[in-house]
N, C-alpha and C positions, 0 to 999 in steps of 0.2 A: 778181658784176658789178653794179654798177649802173642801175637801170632805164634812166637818159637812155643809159647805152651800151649795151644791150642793145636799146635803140628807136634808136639807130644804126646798130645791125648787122643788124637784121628786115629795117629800114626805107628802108633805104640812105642813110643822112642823112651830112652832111659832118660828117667828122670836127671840123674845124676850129672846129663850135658846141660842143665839149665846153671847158669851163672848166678852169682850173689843177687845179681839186682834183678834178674827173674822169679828167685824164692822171692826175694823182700815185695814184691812186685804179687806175688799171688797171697803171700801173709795178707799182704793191705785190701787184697780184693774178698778175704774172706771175714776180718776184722768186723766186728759188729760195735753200734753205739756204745756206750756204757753212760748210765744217766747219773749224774752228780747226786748224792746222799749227804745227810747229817753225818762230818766227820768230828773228830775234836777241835779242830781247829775251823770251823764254819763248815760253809758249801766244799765239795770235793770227792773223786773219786781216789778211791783205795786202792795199793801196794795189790792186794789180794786179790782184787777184783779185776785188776788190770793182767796179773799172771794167771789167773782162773781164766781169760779167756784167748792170752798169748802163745802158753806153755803148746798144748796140744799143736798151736797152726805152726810154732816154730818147729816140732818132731815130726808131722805132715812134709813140712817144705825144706827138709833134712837143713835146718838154721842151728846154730850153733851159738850161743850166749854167750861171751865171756868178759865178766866185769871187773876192772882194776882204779886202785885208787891211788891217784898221784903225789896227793897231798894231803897232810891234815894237821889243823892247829886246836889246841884247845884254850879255852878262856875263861875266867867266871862271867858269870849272867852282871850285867850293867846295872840290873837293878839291888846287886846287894842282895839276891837271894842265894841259898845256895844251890840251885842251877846250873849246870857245867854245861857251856855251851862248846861244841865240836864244830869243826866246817871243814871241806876237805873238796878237791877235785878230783872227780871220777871218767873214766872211758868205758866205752864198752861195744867191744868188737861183734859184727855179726857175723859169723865163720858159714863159708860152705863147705858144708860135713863131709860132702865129696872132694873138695879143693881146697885142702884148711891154709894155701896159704893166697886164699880169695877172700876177701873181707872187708864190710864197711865200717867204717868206726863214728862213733857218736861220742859228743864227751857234754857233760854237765858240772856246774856248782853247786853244793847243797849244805844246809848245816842242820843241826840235830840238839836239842835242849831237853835235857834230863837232871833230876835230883840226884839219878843213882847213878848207875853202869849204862846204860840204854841209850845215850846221845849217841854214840859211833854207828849204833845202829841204825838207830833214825836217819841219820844223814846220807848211809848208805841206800838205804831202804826207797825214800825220796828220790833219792839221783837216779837211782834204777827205774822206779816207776815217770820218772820225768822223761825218760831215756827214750823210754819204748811208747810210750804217747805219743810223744813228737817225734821220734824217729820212726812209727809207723802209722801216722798221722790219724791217729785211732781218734772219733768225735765221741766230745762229753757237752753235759749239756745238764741243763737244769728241768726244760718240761719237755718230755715226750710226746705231746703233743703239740708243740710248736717245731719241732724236730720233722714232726710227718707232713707239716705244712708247706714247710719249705723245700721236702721234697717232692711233694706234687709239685710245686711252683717250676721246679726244673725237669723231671719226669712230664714232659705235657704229650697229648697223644701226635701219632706219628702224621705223616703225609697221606700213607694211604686212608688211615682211618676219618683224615680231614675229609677227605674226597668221602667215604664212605657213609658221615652224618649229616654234607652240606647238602644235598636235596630235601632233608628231612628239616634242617635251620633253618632256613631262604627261599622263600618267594617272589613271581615276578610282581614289582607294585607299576605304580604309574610312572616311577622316574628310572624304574629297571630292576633289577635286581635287588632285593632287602631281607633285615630277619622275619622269619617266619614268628606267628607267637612261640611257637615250640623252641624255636631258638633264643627268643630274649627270657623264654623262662628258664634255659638251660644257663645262661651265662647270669642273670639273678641268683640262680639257687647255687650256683659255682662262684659268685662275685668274680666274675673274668669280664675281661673287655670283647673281647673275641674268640672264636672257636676254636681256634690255632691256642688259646690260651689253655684250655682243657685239661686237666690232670690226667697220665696215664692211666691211672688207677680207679678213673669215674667212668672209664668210655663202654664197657660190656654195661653199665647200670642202665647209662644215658641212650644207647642206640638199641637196649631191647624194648623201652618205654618207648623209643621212636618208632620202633617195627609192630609192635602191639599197638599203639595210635593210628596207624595206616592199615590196617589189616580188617 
């Protein structure tokens, strides 16, 4: 979180002094995953799924939406169907609701292919959802469990906790200091190289089996 919101929230300070890029700033820090799904067109997340979890954090962080379209051409489909293909350039402001004339803009290309009425839509529909993915760097992803992998990999435990397991990993041997079994069992069943390498998220597992071994 950022200091000025963090000194909002001690401090009791009005929201309303936080700046665009401080909303935009806590939207992103409350943003969750969204995992790619069977869409019509392959792998992909959803229009729906994307405002299912935007809508609410932009009326929280008093953000403001507002989508304009600068261009649009329409075409027949190339293949001789009848297919009406649209495409068009879209922006889309992020207003602060307390300072509306505070605002980031984002702009995208999109286009939209339908038999009937429904291209214009589509292509809007798209630019919007492209908008706010990349405009609030929201992660998609295909397995949720490779997702959790890669955040242990960067979550790894802290400094004090180092200090707090390496009596328990390390033994003196003949050439000085080395891993204890308990230590290369720990970094086997972890596949890490070193202790320092540890996942946040394994260290209460790993140093209550270390305290209960020594007790």
């Amino acid at each position: 979180m950022c200091s000025d919101c963090i000194k909002h929230i001690v401090m009791g300070g009005d929201m309303s002094e936080l700046n665009i890029y401080q909303r935009i700033n806590a939207v992103m820090r409350d943003c969750d995953y969204i995992q790619k799904k069977g869409a019509a067109q392959g792998k992909g997340v959803k229009y729906d799924e994307v405002m299912a979890m935007i809508r609410n954090l932009l009326i929280k962080h008093g953000i403001v939406m507002v989508v304009r379209q600068s261009s649009m051409e329409q075409f027949s489909s190339i293949d001789g169907s009848k297919q009406k293909v649209y495409q068009g350039s879209y922006e889309m402001d992020l207003v602060n609701i307390d300072n509306p004339a505070e605002k980031v803009t984002h702009s995208a290309f999109a286009h939209g292919m339908d038999g009937g009425d429904k291209a214009p839509g589509k292509a809007h529909t798209y630019a919007v959802k492209i908008m706010l993915v990349k405009g609030f760097g929201i992660e998609t992803g295909e397995d949720e469990e490779s997702r959790s992998e890669k955040i242990d990999r960067i979550n790894t435990i802290t400094q004090d906790q180092i200090a707090e397991l390496y009596p328990y990993c390390t033994q003196q041997g003949a050439n000085g200091t080395e891993w204890s079994t308990f230590g290369n069992r720990v970094m086997k069943a972890n596949n890490i190289a070193a202790i320092e390498e540890l996942p946040a998220s394994k260290f209460e597992a790993v140093i209550k089996v270390a305290r209960n071994a020594n007790n």
